[in-house]
PyMOL commands that place a pseudoatom at each C-alpha (Angstrom):
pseudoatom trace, name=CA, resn=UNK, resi=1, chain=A, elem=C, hetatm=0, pos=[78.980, -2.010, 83.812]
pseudoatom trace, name=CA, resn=UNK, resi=2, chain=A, elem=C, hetatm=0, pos=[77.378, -0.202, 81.656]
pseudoatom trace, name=CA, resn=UNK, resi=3, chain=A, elem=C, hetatm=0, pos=[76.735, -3.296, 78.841]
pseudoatom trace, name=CA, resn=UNK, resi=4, chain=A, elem=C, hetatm=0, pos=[75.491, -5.346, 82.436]
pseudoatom trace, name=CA, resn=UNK, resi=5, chain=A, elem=C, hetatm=0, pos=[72.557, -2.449, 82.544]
pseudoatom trace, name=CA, resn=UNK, resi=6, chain=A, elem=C, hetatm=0, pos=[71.940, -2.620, 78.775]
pseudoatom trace, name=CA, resn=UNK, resi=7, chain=A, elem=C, hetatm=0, pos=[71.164, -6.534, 78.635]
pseudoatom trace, name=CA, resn=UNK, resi=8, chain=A, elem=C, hetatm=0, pos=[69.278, -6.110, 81.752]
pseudoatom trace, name=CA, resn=UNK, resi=9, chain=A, elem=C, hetatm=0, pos=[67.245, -3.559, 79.982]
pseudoatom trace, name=CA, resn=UNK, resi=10, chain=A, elem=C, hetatm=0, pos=[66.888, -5.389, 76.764]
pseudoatom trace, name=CA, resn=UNK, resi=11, chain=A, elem=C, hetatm=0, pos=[65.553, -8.130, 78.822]
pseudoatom trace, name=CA, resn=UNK, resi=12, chain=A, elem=C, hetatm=0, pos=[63.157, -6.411, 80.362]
pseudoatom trace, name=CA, resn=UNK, resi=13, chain=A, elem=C, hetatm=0, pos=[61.718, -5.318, 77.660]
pseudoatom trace, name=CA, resn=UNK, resi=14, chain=A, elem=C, hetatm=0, pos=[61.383, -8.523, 75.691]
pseudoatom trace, name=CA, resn=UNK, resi=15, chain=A, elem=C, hetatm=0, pos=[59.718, -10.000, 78.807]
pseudoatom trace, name=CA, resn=UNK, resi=16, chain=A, elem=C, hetatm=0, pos=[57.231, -7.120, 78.757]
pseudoatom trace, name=CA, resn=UNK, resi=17, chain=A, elem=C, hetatm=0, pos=[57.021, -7.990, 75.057]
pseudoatom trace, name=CA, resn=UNK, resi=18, chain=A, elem=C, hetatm=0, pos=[55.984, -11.424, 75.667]
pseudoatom trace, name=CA, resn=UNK, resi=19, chain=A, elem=C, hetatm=0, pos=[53.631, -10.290, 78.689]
pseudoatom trace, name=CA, resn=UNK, resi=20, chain=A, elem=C, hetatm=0, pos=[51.572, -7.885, 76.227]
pseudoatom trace, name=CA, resn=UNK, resi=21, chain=A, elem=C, hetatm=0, pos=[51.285, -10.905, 73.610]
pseudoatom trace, name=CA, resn=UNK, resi=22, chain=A, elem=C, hetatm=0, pos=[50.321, -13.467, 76.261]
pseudoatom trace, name=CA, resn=UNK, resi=23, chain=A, elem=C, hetatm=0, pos=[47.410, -10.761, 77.487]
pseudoatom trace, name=CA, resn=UNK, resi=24, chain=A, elem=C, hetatm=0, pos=[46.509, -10.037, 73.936]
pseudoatom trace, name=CA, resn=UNK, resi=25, chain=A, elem=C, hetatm=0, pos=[45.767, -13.614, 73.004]
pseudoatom trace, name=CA, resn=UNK, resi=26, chain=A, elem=C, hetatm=0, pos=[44.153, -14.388, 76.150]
pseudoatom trace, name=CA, resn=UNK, resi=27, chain=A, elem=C, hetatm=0, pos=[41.581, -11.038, 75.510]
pseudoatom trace, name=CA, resn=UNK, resi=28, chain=A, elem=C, hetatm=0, pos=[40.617, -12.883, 72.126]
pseudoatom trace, name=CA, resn=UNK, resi=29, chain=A, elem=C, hetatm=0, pos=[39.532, -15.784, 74.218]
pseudoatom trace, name=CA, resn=UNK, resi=30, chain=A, elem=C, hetatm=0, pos=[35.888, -17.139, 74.934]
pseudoatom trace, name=CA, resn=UNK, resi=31, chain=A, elem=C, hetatm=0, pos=[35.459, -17.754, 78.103]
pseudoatom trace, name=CA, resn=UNK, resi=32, chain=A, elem=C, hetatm=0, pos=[32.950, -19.674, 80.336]
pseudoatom trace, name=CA, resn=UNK, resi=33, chain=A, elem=C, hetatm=0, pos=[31.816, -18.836, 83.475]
pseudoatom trace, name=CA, resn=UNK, resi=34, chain=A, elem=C, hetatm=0, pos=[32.205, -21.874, 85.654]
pseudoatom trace, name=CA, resn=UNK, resi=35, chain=A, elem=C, hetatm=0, pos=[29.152, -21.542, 87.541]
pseudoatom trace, name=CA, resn=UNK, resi=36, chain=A, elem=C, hetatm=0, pos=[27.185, -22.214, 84.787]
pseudoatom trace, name=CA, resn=UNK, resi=37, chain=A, elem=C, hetatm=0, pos=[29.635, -25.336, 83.336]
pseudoatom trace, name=CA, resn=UNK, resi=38, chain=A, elem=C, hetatm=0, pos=[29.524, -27.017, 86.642]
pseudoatom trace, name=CA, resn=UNK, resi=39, chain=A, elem=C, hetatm=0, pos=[25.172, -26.167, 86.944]
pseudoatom trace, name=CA, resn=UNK, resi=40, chain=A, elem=C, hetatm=0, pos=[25.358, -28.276, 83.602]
pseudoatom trace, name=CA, resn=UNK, resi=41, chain=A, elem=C, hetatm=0, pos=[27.138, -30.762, 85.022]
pseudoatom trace, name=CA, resn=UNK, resi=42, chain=A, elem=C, hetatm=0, pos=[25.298, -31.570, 87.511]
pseudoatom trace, name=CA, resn=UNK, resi=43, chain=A, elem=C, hetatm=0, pos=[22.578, -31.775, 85.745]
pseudoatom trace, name=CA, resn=UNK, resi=44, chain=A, elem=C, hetatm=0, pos=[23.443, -34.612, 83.213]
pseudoatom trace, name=CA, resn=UNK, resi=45, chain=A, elem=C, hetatm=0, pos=[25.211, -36.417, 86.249]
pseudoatom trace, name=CA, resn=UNK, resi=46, chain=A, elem=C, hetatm=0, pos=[22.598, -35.819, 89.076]
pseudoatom trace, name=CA, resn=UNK, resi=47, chain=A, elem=C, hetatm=0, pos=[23.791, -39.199, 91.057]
pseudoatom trace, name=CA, resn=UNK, resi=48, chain=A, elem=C, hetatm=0, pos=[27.105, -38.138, 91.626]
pseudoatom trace, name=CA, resn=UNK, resi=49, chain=A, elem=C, hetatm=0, pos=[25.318, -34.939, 93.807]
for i in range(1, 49): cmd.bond("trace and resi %d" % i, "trace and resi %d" % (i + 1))
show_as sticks, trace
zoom trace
């Protein structure tokens, strides 16, 4: 039972692991607001609005 619990655990953890590096990289990241994307777009294709 007791070996169940500890690769449960171990799992866990290395999930959480890979959480924390996904939300790392993904504070790093430039974003764009898409407001102002789609306001662009719109304005080099005014015939499709």
């Amino acid at each position: 039972m007791k070996d169940g619990i500890a690769n449960n655990s171990t799992a866990s953890i290395s999930q959480a692991r890979k959480a924390v590096e996904q939300l790392k990289m993904e504070a790093c990241m430039d974003r764009i607001k898409i407001i102002c994307e789609t306001l662009k777009l719109m304005d080099m294709n005014p015939e499709l609005y």
